[in-house]
C-alpha positions in Angstrom: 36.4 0.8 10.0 35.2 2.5 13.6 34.0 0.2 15.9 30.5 0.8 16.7 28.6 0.3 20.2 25.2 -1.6 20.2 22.8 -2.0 23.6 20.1 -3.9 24.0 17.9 -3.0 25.9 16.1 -5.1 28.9 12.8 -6.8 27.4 10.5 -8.4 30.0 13.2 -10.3 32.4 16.3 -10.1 29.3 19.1 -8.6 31.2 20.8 -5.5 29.3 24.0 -6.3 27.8 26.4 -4.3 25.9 28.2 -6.0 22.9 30.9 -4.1 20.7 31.3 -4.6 16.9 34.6 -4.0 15.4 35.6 -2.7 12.1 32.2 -2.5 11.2 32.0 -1.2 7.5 29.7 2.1 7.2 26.0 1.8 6.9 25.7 1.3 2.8 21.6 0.5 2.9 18.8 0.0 5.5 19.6 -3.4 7.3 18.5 -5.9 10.1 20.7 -7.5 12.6 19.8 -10.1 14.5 21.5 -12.1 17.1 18.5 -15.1 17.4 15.1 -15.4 16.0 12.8 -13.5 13.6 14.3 -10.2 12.2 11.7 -7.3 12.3 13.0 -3.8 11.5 15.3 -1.8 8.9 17.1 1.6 9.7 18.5 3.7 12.4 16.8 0.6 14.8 17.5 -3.0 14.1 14.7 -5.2 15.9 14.2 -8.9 16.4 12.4 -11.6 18.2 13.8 -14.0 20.7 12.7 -16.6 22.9 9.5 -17.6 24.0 6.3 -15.2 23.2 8.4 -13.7 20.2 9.7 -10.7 22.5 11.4 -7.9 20.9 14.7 -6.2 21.6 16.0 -3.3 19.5 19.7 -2.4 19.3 19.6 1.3 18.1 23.2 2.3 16.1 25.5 4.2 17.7 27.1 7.5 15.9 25.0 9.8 13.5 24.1 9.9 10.2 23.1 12.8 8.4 21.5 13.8 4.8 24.7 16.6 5.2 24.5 20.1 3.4 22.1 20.5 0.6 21.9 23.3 -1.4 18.6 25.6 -2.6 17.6 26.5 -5.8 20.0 29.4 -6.4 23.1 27.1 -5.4 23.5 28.4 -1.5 24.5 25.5 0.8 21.4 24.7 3.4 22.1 22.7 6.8 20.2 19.5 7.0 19.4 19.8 10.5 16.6 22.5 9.8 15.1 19.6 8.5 14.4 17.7 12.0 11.2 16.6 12.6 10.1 17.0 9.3 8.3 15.8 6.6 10.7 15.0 4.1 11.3 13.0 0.6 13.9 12.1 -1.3 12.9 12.6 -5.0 15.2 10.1 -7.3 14.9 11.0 -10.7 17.3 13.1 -13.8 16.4 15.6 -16.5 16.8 12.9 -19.4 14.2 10.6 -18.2 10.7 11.1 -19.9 8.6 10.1 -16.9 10.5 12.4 -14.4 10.2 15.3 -16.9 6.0 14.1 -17.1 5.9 13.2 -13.2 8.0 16.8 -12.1 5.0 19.3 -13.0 2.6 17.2 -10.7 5.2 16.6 -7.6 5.6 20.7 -8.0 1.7 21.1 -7.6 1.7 19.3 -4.6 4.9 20.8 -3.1 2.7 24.0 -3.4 -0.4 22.4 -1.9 1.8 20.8 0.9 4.7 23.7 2.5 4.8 21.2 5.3 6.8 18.3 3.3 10.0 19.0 2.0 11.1 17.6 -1.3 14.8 16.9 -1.5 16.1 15.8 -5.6 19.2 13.0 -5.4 19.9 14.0 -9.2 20.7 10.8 -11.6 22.0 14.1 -14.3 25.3 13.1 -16.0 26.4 16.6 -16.2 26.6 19.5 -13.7 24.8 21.5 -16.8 22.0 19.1 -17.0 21.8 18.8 -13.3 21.3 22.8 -13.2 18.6 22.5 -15.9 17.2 20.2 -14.0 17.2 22.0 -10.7 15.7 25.2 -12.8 12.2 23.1 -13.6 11.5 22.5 -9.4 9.4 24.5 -7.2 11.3 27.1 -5.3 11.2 25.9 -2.1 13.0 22.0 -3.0 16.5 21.5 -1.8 18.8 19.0 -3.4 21.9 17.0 -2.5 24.8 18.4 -3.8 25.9 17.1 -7.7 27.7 14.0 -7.9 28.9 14.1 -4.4 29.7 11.3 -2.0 26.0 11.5 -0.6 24.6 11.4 -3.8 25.7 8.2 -4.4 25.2 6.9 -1.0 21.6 7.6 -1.0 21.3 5.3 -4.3 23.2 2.3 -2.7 21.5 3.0 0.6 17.5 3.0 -1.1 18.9 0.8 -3.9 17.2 3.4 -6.6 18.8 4.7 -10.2 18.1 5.1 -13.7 19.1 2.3 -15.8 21.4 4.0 -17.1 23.3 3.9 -14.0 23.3 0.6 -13.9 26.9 0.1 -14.6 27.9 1.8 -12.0 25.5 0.7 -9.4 24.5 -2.6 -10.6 20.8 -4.2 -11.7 20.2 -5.0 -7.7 17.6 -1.6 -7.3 14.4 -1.5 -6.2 12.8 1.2 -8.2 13.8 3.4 -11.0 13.0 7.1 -11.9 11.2 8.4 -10.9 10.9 7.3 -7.2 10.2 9.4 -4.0 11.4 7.9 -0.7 9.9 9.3 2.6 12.4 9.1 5.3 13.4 10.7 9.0 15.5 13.2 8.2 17.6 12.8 11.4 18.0 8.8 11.7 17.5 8.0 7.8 15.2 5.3 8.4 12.8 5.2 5.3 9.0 5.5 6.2 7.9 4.8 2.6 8.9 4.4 -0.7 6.7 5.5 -3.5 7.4 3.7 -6.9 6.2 7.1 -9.1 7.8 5.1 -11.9 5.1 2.4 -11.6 2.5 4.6 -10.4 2.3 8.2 -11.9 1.0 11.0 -9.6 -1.2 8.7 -7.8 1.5 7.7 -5.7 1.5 11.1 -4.3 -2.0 10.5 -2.5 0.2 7.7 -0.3 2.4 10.1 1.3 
């Protein structure tokens, strides 16, 4: 693995030190560190409390991460960079699942209602076909990561959300099923919410 660099920052009389961590494995999910005392944070910035008065230091990660290309609804790759400073979601879900096919029509609706907020599918489709299919019953303007690519997957592991039926390939450790729309920052991939439209319906919608 590359080693990463971490700072911490001076908080209220803590001197700034630097500490390197070697063969680090890559960032798989949204995780805390902490070196002493009460962890607070998840994502791109890994916070905790220490001494006295619970102060905070953050160590933010060193190197990028990046959602990579997506592609629109006609197949033609799209950087993920136009995407800074956005409002963006990651819609978890796959053509075969009867509450993504009843949930779909409503997150389409307020797609429309909403051109600011960008809707982004991580397909669960076991087939390219399906996964086209799929693709063909989304508003226009929705992106989606690339079929069973590398970054498909990694999204999954990283928000811990599938289908069941995925379970034996990512395990029965998820958070949420399909469908499920995860807010994130596009640039760091820290997530800002996760909406459990599997447990929820449409409503979940009016929390984003």
């Amino acid at each position: 693995g590359s080693s990463r660099m971490f700072s911490i920052t001076r908080v209220r009389g803590f001197t700034a030190i630097a500490m390197l961590l070697s063969t680090m494995r890559s960032l798989q999910s949204p995780r805390v560190f902490a070196v002493g005392g009460r962890r607070r944070a998840v994502g791109g910035l890994a916070c905790f409390s220490v001494g006295l008065g619970a102060r905070v230091a953050c160590m933010a990660e060193a190197g990028g991460w990046t959602l990579g290309t997506l592609v629109d609804l006609s197949g033609q790759p799209v950087d993920s960079s136009s995407l800074a400073d956005k409002q963006v979601a990651l819609y978890f879900a796959g053509a075969w699942c009867p509450m993504c096919r009843g949930f779909t029509p409503s997150l389409n609706s307020y797609s429309k209602k909403h051109p600011e907020k960008h809707i982004i599918l991580v397909s669960s489709d076991f087939s390219e076909e399906e996964y086209n299919s799929h693709r063909a019953t989304m508003e226009a303007s929705e992106l989606a990561v690339p079929f069973n690519s590398e970054k498909q997957s990694e999204l999954k592991q990283r928000f811990r959300v599938w289908g069941g039926r995925e379970s034996g390939k990512f395990g029965l450790d998820r958070r949420s099923g399909l469908p499920t729309l995860v807010v994130i920052d596009p640039t760091s991939g820290a997530e800002l919410k996760h909406l459990d439209a599997e447990a929820k319906g449409p409503d979940v919608l009016s929390e984003w």
